[in-house]
N, C-alpha and C positions, 0 to 999 in steps of 0.2 A: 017300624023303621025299615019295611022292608022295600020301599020304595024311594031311591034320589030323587030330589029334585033336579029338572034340565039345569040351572045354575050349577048346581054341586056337579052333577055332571061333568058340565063342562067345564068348570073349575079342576076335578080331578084329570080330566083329557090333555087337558092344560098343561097340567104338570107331566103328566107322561109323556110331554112331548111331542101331543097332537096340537095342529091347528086348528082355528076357528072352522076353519073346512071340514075339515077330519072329524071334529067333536060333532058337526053338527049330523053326520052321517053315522055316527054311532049308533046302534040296534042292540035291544032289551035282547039276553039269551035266557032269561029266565029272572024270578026272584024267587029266594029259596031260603025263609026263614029271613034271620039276619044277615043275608050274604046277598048279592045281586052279581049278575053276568052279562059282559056285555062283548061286544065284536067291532071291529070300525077298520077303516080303511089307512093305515098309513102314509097312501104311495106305493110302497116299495112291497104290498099286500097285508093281509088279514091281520091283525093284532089283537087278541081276546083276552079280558083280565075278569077277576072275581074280585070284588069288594066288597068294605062291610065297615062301619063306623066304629068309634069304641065305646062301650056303656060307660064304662068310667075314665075318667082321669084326676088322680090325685097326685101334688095339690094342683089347681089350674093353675098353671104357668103364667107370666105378665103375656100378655099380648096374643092370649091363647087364642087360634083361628082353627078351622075345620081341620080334622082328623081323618085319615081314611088309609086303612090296609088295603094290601091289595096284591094278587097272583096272576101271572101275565105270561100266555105262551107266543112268541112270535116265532113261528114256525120258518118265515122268511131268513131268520138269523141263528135258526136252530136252538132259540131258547124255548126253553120248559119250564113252569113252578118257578119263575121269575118271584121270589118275596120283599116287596117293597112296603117303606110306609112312611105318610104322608102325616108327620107329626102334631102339624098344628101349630108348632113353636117351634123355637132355633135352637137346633144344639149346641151345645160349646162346642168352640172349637176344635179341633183333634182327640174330640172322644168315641168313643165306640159304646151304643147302646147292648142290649140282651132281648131275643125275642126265647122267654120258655111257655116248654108247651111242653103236656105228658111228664113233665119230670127231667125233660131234656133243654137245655142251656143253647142258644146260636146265636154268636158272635156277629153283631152289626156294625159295620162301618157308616159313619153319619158326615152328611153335608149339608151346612144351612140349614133345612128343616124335613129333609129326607133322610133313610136310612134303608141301608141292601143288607141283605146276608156276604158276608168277608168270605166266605170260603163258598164258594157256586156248586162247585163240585156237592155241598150239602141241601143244593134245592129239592133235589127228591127225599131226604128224610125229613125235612122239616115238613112239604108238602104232605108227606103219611101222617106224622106227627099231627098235624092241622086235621087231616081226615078223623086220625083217630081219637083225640083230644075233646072238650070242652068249652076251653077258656084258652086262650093267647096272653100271657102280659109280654108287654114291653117296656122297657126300663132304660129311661135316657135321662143325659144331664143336659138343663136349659143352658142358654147362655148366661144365665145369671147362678149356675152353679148347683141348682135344683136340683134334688130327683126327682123326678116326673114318673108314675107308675100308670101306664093304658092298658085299659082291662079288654078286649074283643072277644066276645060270642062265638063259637066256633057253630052253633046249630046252622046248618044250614050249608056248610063249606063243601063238606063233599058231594051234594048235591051241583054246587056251581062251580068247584071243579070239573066235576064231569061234564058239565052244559059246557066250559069252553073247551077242557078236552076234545068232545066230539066235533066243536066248532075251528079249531085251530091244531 
């Protein structure tokens, strides 16, 4: 799985709030294991993210759709280790998922079927965290009240950190 497809792709561009322009000028910075690196044009400049799918999710959620983590520096806006993820399903409303890694706990603010790190100020630990770690879960409630438990692969992460680091 260490290769998107242009669909998912551009599916994931999508949601990060690239356009059909944008997505299509997106460039491979590498695949590295289970993580892939990519770079693309916003407009407003460079935007480079690492992504990686989840091996598991239990239980599948009703109306489960594609899954996809994801670490984003837009240098234009002065972010770094942006942690986002692209759930696949709807969260309920006004809850807050959990991303652990290493043994350490980071609090997620959820919308519709995305979910950020609540505290930014903690991009660079969870981002080490993710370096030095294994496995990712993420732990959100569906709109139908679920717990929903995403497992992601960390092989391969600090490798495509660093491919956008050096790129963004």
């Amino acid at each position: 799985m260490t290769r998107f497809s242009a669909l998912s792709l551009a599916l994931v561009l999508s949601l990060a709030g690239f356009g059909p322009a944008q997505a299509q000028s997106a460039r491979v910075l590498g695949d590295f294991r289970d993580w892939s690196s990519y770079a693309a044009d916003d407009g407003s400049g460079t935007v480079c993210f690492a992504m990686t799918r989840p091996k598991t999710t239990q239980p599948t959620p009703e109306g489960y759709g594609d899954a996809y983590l994801y670490i984003t520096n837009r240098p234009n806006e002065d972010v770094a280790n942006e942690f986002n993820v692209v759930a696949g399903y709807t969260f309920q409303t006004g809850s807050m998922a959990v991303a652990s890694v290493g043994g350490q706990d980071f609090a997620l603010f959820t919308q519709n079927d995305a979910a950020w790190l609540d505290d930014s100020a903690q991009s660079a630990n969870l981002a080490a965290a993710i370096r030095a770690g294994s496995t990712v879960t993420v732990t959100g409630t569906s709109a139908s009240g679920t717990e929903v438990v995403q497992t992601y692969s960390l092989s391969g992460a600090t490798a495509a950190q660093q491919a956008i680091g050096a790129e963004c």
